[in-house]
Z-matrix of the N, CA and C atoms (Angstrom, degrees):
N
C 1 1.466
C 2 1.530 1 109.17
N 3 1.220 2 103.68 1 129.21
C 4 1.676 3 98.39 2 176.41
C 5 1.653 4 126.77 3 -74.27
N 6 1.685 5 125.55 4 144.14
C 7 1.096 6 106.66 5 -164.69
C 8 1.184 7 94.56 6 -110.97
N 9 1.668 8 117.57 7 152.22
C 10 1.231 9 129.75 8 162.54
C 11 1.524 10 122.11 9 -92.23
N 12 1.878 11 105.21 10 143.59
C 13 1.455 12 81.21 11 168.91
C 14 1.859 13 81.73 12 -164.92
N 15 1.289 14 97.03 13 168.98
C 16 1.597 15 110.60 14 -176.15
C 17 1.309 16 107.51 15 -94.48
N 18 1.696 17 132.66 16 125.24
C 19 0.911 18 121.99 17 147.28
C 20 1.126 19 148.54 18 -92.64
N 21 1.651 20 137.09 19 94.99
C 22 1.590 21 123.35 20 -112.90
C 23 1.216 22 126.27 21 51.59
N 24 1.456 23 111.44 22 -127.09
C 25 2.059 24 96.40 23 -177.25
C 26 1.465 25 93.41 24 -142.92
N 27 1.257 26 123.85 25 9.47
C 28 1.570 27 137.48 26 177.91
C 29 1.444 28 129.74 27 -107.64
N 30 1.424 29 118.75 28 4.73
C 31 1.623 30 118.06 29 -144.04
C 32 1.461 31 87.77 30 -172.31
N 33 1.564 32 120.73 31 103.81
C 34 1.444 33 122.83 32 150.48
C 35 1.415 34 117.78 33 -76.36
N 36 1.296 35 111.19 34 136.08
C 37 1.372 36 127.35 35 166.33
C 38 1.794 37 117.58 36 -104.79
N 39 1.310 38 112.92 37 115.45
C 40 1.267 39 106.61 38 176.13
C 41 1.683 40 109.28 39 -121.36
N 42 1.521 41 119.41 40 143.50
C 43 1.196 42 112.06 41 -171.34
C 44 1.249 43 97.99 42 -122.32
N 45 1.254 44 128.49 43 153.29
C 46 1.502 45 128.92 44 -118.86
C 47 1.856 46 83.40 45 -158.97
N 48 1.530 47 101.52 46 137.65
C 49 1.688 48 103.93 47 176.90
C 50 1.563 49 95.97 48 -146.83
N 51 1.306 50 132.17 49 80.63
C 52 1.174 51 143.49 50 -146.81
C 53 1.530 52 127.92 51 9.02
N 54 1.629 53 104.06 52 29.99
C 55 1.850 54 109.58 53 153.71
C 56 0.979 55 97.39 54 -96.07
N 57 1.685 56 103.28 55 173.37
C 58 1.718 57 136.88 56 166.60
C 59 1.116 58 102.91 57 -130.76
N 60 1.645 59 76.24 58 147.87
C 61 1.592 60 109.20 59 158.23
C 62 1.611 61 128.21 60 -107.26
N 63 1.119 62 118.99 61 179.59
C 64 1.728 63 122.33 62 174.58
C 65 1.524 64 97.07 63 -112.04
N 66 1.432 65 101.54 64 144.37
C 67 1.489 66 116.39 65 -172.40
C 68 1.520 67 100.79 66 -137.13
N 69 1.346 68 117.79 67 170.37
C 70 1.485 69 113.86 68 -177.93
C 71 1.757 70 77.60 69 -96.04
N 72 1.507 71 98.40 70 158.22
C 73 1.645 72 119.78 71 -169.06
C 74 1.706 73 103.06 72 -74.93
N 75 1.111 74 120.75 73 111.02
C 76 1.189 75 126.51 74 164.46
C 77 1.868 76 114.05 75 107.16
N 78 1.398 77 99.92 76 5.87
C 79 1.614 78 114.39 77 -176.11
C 80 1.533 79 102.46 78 -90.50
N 81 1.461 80 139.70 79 34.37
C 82 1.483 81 125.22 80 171.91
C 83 1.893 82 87.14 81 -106.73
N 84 1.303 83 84.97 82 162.75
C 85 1.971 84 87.27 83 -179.98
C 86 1.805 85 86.93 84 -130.80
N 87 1.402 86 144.46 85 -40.35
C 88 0.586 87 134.66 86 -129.12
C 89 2.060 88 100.61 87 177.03
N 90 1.737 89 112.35 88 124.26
C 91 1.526 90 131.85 89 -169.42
C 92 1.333 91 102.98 90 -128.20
N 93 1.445 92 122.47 91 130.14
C 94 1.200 93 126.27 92 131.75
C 95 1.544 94 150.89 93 -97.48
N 96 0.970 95 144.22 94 104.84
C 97 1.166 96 153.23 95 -136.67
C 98 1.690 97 125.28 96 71.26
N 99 1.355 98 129.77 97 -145.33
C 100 1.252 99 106.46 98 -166.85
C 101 1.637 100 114.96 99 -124.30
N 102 1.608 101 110.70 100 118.55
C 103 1.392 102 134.90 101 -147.88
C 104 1.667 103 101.17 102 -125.86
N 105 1.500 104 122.87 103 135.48
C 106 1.098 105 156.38 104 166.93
C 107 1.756 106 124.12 105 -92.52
N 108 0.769 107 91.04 106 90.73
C 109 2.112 108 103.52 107 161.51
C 110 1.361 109 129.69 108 -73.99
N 111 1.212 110 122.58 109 101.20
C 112 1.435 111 107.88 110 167.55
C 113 1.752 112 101.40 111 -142.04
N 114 1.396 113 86.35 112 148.11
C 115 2.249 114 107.11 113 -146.10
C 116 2.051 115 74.56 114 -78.49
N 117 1.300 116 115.42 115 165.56
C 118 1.225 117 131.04 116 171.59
C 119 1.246 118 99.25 117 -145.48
N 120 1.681 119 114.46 118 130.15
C 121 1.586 120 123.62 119 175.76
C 122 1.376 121 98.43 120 -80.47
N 123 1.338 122 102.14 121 140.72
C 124 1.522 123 145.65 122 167.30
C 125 1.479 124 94.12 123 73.16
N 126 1.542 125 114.11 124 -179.24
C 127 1.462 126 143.71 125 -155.71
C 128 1.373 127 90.67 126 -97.20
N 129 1.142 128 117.63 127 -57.63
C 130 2.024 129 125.22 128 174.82
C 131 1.026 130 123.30 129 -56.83
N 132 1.401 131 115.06 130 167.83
C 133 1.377 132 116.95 131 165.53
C 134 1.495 133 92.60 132 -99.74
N 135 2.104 134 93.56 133 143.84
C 136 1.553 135 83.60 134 158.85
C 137 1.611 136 97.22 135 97.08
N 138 1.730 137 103.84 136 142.43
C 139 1.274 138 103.66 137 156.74
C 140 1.798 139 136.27 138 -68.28
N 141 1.109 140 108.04 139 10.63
C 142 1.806 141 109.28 140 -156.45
C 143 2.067 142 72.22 141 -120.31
N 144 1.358 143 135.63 142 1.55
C 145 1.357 144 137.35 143 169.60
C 146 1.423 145 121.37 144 -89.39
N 147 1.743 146 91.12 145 -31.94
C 148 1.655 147 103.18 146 -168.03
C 149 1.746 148 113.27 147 -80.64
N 150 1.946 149 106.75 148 -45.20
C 151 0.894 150 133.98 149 -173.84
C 152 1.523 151 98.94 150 -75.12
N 153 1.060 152 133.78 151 -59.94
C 154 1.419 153 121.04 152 179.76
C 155 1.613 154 127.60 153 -55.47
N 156 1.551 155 119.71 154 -5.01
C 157 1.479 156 128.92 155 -165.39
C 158 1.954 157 76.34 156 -122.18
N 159 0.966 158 146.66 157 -27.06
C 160 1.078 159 137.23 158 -176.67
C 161 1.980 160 95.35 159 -78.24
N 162 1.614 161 122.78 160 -68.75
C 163 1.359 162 108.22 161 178.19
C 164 1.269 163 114.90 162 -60.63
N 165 1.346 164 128.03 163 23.25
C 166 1.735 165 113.94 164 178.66
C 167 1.850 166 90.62 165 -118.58
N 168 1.355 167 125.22 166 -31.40
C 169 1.011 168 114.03 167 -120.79
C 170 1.820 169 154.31 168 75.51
N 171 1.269 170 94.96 169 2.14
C 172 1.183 171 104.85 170 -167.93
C 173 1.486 172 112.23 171 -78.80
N 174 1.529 173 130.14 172 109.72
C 175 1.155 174 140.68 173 -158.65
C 176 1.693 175 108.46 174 -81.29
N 177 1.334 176 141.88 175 117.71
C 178 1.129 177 122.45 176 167.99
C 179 1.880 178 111.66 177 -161.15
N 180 1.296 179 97.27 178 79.79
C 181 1.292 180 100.05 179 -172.69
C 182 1.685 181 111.13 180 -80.74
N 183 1.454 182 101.56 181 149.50
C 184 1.949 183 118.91 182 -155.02
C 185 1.290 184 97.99 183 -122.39
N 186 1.059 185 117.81 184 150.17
C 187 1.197 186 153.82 185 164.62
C 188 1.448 187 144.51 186 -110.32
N 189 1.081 188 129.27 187 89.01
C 190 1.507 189 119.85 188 -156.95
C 191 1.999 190 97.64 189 -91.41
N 192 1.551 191 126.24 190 137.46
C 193 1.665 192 129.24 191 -179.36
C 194 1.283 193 73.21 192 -137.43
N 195 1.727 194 91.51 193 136.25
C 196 1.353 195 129.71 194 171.77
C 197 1.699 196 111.64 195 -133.13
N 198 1.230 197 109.36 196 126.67
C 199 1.172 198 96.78 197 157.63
C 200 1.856 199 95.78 198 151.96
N 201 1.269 200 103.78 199 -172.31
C 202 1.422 201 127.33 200 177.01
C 203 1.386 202 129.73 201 -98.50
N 204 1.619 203 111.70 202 113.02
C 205 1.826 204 101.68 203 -158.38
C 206 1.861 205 78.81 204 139.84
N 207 1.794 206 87.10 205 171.50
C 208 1.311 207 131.39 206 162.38
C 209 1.547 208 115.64 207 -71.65
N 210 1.370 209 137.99 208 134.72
C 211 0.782 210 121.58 209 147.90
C 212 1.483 211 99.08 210 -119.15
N 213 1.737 212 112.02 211 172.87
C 214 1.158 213 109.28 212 172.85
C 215 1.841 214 105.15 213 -137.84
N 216 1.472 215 118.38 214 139.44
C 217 1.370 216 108.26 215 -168.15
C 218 2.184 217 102.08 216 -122.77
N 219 1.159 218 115.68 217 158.09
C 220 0.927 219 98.63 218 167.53
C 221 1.756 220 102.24 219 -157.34
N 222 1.409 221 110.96 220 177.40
C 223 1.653 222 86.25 221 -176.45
C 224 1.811 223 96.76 222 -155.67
N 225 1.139 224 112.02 223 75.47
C 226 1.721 225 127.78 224 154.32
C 227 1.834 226 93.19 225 97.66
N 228 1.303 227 105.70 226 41.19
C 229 1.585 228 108.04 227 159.58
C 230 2.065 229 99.08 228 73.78
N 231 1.578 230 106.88 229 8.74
C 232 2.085 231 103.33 230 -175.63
C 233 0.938 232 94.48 231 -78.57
N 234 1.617 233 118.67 232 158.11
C 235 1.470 234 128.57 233 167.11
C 236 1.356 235 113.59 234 -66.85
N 237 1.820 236 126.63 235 163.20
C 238 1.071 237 120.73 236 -160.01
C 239 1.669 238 93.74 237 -126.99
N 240 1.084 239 137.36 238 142.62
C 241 1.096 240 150.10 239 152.40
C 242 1.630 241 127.41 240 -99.13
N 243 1.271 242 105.14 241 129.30
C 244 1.786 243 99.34 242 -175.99
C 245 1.315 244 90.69 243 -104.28
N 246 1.600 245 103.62 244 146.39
C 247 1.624 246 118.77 245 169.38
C 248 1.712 247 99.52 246 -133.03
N 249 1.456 248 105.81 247 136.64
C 250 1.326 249 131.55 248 -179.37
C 251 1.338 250 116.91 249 -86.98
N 252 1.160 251 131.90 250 102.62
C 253 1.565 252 122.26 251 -173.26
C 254 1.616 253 108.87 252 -101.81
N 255 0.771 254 108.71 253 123.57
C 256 2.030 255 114.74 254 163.39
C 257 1.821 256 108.82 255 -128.14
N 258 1.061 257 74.81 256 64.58
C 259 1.850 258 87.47 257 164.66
C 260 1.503 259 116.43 258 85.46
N 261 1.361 260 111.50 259 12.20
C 262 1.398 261 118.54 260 -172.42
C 263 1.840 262 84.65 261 -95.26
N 264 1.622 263 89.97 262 -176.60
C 265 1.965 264 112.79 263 -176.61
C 266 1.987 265 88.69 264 -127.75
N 267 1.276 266 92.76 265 116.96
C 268 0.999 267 115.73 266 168.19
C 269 1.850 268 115.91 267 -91.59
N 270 1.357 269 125.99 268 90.25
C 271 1.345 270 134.59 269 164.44
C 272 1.402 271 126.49 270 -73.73
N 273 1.393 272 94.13 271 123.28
C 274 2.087 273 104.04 272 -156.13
C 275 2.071 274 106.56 273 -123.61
N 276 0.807 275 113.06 274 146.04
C 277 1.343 276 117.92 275 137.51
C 278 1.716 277 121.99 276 -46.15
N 279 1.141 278 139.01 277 135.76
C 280 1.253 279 123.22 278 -166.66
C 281 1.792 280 95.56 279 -107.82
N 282 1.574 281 122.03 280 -5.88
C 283 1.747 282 106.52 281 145.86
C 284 1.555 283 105.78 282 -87.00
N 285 1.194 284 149.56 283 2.09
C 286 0.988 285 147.01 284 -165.49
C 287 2.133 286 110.02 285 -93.15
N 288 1.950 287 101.14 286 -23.98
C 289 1.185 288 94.86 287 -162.65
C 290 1.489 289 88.51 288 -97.49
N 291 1.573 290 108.76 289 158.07
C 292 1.705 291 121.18 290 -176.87
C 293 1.444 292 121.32 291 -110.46
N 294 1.626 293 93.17 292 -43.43
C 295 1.571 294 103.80 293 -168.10
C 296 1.552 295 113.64 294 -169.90
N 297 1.092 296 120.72 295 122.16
C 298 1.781 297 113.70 296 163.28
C 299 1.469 298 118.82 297 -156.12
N 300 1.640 299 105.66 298 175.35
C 301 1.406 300 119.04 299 -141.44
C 302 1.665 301 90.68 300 -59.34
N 303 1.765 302 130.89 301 159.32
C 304 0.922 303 113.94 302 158.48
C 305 1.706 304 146.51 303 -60.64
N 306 1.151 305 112.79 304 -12.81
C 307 1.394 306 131.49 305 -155.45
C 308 1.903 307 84.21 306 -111.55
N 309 1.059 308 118.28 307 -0.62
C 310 1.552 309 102.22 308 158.05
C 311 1.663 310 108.89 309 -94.86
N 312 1.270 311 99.92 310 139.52
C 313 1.953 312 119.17 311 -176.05
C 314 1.742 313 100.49 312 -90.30
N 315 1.354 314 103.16 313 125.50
C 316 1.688 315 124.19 314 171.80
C 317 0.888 316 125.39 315 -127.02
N 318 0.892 317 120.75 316 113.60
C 319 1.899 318 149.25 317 -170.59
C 320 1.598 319 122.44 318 -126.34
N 321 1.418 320 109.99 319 -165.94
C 322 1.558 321 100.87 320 163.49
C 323 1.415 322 101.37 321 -156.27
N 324 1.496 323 82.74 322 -176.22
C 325 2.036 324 111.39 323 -148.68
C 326 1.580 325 98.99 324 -117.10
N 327 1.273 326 105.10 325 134.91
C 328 1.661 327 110.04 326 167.37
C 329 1.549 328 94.99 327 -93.14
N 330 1.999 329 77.17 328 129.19
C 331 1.689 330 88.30 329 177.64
C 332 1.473 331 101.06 330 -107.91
N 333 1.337 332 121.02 331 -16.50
C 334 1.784 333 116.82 332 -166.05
C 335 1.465 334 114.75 333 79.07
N 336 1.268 335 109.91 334 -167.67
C 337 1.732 336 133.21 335 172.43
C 338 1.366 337 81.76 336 -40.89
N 339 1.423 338 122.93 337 -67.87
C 340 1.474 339 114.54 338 -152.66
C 341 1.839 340 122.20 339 -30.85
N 342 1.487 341 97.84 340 -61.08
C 343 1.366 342 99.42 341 167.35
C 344 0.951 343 121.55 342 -46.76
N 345 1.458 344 133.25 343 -62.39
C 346 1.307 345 141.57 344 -143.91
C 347 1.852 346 106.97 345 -83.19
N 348 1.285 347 108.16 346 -30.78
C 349 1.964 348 117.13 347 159.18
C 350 1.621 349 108.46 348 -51.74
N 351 1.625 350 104.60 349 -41.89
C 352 1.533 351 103.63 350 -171.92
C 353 1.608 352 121.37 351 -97.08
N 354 1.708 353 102.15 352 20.32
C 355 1.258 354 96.99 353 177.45
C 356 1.556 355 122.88 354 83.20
N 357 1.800 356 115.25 355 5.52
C 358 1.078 357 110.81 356 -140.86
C 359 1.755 358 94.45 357 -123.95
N 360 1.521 359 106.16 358 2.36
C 361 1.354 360 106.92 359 -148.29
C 362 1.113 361 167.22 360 96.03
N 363 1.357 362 156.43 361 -168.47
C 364 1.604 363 135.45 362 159.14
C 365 1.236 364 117.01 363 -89.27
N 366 1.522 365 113.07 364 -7.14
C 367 1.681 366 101.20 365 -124.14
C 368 2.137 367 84.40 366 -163.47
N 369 0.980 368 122.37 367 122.55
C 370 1.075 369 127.81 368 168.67
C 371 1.484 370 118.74 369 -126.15
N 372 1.662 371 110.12 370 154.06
C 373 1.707 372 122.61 371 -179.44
C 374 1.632 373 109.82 372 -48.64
N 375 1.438 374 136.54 373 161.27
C 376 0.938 375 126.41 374 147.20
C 377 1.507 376 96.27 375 -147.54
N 378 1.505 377 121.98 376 156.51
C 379 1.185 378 131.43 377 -163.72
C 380 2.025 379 83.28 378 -138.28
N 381 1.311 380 109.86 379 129.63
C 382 1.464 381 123.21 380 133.62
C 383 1.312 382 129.23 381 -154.14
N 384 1.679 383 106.51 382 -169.47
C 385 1.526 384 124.56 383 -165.51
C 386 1.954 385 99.38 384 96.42
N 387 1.501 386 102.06 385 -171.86
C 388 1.515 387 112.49 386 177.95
C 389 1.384 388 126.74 387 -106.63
N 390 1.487 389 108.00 388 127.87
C 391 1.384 390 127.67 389 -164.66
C 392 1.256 391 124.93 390 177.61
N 393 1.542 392 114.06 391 -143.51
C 394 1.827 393 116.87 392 -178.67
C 395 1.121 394 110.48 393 -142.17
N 396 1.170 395 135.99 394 94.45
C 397 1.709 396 125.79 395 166.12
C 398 1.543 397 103.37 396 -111.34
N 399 1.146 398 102.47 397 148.40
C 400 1.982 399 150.05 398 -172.70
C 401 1.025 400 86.03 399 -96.74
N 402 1.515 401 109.48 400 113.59
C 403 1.820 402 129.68 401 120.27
C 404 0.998 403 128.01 402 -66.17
N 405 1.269 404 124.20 403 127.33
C 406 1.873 405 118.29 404 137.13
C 407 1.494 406 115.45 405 -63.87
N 408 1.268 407 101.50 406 146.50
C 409 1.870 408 113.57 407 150.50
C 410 1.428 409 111.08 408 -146.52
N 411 1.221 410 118.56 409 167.55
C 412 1.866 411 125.14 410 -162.78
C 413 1.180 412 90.28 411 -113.99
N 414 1.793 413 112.73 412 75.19
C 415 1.654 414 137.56 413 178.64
C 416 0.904 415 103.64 414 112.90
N 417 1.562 416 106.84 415 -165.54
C 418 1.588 417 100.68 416 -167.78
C 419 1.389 418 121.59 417 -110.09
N 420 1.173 419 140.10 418 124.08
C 421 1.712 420 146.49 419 -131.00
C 422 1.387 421 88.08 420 -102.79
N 423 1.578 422 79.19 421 139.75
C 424 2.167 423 111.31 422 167.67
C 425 1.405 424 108.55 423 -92.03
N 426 1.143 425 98.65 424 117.96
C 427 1.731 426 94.52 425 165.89
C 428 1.850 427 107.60 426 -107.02
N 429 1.703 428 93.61 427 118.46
C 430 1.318 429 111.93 428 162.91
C 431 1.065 430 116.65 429 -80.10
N 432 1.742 431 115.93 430 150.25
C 433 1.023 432 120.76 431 166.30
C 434 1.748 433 131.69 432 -81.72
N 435 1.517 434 163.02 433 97.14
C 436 0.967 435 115.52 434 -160.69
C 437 1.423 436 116.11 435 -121.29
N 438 1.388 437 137.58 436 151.04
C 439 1.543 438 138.85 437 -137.49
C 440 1.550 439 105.51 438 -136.31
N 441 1.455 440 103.41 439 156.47
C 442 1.413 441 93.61 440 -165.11
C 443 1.838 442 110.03 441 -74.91
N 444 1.408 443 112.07 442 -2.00
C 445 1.832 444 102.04 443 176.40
C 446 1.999 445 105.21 444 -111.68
N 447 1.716 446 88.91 445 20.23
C 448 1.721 447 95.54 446 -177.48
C 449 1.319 448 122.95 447 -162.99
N 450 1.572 449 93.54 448 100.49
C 451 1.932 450 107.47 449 -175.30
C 452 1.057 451 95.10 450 -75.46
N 453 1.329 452 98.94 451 -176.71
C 454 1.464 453 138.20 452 -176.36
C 455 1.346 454 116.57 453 -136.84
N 456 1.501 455 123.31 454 130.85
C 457 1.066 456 118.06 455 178.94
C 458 1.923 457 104.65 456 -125.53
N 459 1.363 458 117.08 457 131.43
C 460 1.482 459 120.46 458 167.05
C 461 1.254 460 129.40 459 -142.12
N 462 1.551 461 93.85 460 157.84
C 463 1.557 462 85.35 461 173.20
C 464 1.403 463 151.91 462 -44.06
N 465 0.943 464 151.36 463 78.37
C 466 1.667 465 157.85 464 -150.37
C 467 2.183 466 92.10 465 -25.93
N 468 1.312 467 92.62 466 -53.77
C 469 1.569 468 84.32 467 -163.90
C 470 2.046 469 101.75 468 -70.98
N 471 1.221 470 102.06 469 -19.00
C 472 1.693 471 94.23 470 166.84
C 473 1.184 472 139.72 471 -91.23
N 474 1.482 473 101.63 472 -0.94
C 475 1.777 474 126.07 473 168.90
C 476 1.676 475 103.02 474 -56.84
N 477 1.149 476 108.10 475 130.25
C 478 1.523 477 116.10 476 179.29
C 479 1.931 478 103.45 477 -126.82
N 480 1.267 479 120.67 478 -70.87
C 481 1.268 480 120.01 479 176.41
C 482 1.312 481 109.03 480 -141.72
N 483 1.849 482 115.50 481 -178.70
C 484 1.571 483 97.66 482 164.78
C 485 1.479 484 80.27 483 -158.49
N 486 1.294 485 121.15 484 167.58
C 487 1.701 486 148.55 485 152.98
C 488 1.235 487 94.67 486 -106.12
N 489 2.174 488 97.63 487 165.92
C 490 1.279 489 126.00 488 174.02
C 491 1.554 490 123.58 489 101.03
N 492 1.409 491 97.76 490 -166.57
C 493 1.243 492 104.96 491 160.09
C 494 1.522 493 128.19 492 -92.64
N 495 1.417 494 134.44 493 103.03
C 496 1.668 495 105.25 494 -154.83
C 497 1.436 496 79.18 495 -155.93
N 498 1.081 497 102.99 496 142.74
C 499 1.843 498 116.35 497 161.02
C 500 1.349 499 93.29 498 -119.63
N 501 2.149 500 102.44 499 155.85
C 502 0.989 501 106.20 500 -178.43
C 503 1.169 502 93.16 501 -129.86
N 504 1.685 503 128.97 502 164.58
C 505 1.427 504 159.69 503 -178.70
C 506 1.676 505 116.93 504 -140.04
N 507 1.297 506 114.80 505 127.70
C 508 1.128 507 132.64 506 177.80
C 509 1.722 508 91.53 507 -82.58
N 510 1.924 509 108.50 508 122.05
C 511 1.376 510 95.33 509 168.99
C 512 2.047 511 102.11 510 -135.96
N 513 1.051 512 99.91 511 167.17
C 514 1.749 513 103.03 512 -151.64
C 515 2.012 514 76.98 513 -89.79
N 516 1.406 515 98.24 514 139.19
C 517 1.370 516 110.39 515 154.49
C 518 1.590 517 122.79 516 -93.27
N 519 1.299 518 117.76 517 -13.16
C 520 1.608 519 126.05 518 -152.88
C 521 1.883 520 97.75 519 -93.52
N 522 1.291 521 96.57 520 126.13
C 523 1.615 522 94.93 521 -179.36
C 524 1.679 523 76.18 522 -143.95
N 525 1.909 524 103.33 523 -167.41
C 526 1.391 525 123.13 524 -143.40
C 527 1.682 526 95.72 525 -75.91
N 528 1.311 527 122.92 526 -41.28
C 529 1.649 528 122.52 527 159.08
C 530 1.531 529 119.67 528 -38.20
N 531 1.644 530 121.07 529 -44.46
C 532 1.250 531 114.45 530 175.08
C 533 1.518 532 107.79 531 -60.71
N 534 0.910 533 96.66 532 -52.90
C 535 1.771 534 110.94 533 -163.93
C 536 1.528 535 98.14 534 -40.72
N 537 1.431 536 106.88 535 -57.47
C 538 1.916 537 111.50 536 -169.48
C 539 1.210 538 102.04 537 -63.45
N 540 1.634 539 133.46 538 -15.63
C 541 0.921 540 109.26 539 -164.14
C 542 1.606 541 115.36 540 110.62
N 543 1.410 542 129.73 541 -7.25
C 544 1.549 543 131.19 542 -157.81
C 545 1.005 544 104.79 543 -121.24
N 546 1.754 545 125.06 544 -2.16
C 547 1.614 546 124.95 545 -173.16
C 548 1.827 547 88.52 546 -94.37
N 549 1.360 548 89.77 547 177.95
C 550 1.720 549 117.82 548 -170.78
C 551 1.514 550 98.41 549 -89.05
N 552 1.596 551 132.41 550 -3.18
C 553 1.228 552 104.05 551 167.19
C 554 1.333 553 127.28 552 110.47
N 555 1.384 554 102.66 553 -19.57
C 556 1.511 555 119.71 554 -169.42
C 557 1.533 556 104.12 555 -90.86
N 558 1.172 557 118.19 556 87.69
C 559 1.767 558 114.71 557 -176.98
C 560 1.341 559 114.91 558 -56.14
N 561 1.594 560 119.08 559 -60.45
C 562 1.544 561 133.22 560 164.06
C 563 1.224 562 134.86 561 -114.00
N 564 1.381 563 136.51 562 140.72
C 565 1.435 564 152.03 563 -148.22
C 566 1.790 565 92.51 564 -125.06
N 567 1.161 566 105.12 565 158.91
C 568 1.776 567 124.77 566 165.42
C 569 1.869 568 80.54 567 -138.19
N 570 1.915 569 93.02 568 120.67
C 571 1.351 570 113.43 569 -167.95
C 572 1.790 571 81.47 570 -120.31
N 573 1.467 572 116.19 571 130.74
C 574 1.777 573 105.38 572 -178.93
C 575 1.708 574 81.55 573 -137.91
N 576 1.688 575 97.05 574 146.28
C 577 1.364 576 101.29 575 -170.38
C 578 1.505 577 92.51 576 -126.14
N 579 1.337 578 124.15 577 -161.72
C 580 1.634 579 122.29 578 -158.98
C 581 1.172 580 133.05 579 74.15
N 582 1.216 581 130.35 580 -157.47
C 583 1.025 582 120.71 581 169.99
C 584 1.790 583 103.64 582 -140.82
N 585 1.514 584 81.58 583 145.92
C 586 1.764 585 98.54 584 -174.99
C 587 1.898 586 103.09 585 162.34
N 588 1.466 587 113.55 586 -178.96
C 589 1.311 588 118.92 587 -172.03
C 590 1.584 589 95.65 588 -118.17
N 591 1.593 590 105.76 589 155.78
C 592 1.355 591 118.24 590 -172.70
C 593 1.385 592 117.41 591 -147.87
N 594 1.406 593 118.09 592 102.72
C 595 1.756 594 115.54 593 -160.93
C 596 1.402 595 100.27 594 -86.28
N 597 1.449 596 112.96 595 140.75
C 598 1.636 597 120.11 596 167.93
C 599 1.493 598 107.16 597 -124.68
N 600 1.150 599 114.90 598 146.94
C 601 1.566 600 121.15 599 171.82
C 602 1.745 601 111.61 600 -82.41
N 603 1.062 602 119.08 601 172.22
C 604 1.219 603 108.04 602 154.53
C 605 1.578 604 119.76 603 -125.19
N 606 1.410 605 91.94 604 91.87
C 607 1.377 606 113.10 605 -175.03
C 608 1.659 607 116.35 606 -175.34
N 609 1.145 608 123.90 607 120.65
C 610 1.645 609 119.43 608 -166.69
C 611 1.557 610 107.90 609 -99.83
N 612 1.079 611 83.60 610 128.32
C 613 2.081 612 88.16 611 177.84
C 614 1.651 613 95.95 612 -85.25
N 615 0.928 614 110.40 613 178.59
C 616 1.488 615 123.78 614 -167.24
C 617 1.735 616 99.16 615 -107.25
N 618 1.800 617 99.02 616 118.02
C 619 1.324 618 113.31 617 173.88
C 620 1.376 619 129.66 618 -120.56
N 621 1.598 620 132.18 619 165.72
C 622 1.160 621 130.00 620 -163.29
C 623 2.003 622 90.66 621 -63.53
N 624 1.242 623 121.25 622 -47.71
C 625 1.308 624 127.15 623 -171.94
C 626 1.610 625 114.11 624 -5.39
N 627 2.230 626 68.72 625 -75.16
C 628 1.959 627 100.69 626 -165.30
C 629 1.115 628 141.53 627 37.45
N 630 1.231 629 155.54 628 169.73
C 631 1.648 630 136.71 629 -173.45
C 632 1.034 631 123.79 630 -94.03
N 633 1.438 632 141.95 631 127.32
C 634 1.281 633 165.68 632 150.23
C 635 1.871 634 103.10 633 -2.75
């Protein structure tokens, strides 16, 4: 089984005893001992993975490393977050995902309008079964908790991933203060209720939303 571990808070290290993992294509910086690359089309498994990131656009070229040794991956200096899966569905950004165990299954999720209002798309990553997959975030990510008598509402461009049980809703921030000019700016929210955890960076990518 491959082990995960952080080196610093920028640089996964995985040590490798002739399993693999999936990596985003071109994210190793640095191998020890002797390791195997071979690129895998599309972000999914499966043709219904390839074809669905092809009608979205959704860019996410894979990488399968095999072998024995250290590897080390990193991806434009972002912090890395490890998430632990035991049978949960891990929901990602598909620049957001880095690396995970092989024997976890990746596919994607119809998100609707929802995504596509938040800049985010039709169609989002999902990772399950048991294992370890690496996030990025642009700093270092909060994980909220959220409960069934307490949503959460965030920024679309600070949405990074979430676990659980959680539905999400696109909800309008802009009332008669925005309009004049006296609101904070925030036109649209992703408000997710249920219960489950939801990591945000603190840092907003640029979305269809944007401020009023």
């Amino acid at each position: 089984m491959a082990q995960f571990r952080l080196q610093g808070s920028r640089v996964l290290a995985v040590e490798l005893g002739g399993d693999a993992v999936k990596a985003r294509h071109g994210s190793m910086v640095a191998y020890t001992g002797q390791m195997t690359f071979k690129k895998l089309t599309g972000g999914g498994d499966g043709l219904r993975g390839v074809v669905t990131r092809r009608l979205t656009g959704e860019r996410m070229t894979v990488m399968e490393v095999r072998g024995q040794g250290t590897c080390y991956f990193a991806d434009k200096a972002t912090e890395i977050n490890l998430v632990r899966l035991d049978g949960e569905t891990l929901y990602v950004e598909a620049d957001n995902l880095l690396c995970t165990e092989a024997g976890l299954h990746t596919g994607t999720s119809f998100t609707g309008l929802n995504g596509v209002s938040s800049g985010n798309g039709l169609f989002t990553t999902k990772v399950e079964g048991h294992g370890w997959a690496a996030v990025t975030s642009n700093g270092p990510a909060v994980i909220l908790r959220v409960g069934k008598d307490m949503p959460l509402r965030v920024d679309p461009g600070a949405y990074v991933a979430h676990t659980g049980s959680l539905h999400r809703s696109l909800k309008s921030g802009a009332g008669w203060t925005t309009v004049i000019g006296e609101g904070g700016g925030e036109a649209v929210q992703v408000e997710f209720t249920g219960e489950g955890l939801v990591y945000v960076q603190p840092s907003e990518k640029v979305t269809l939303g944007g401020d009023v």
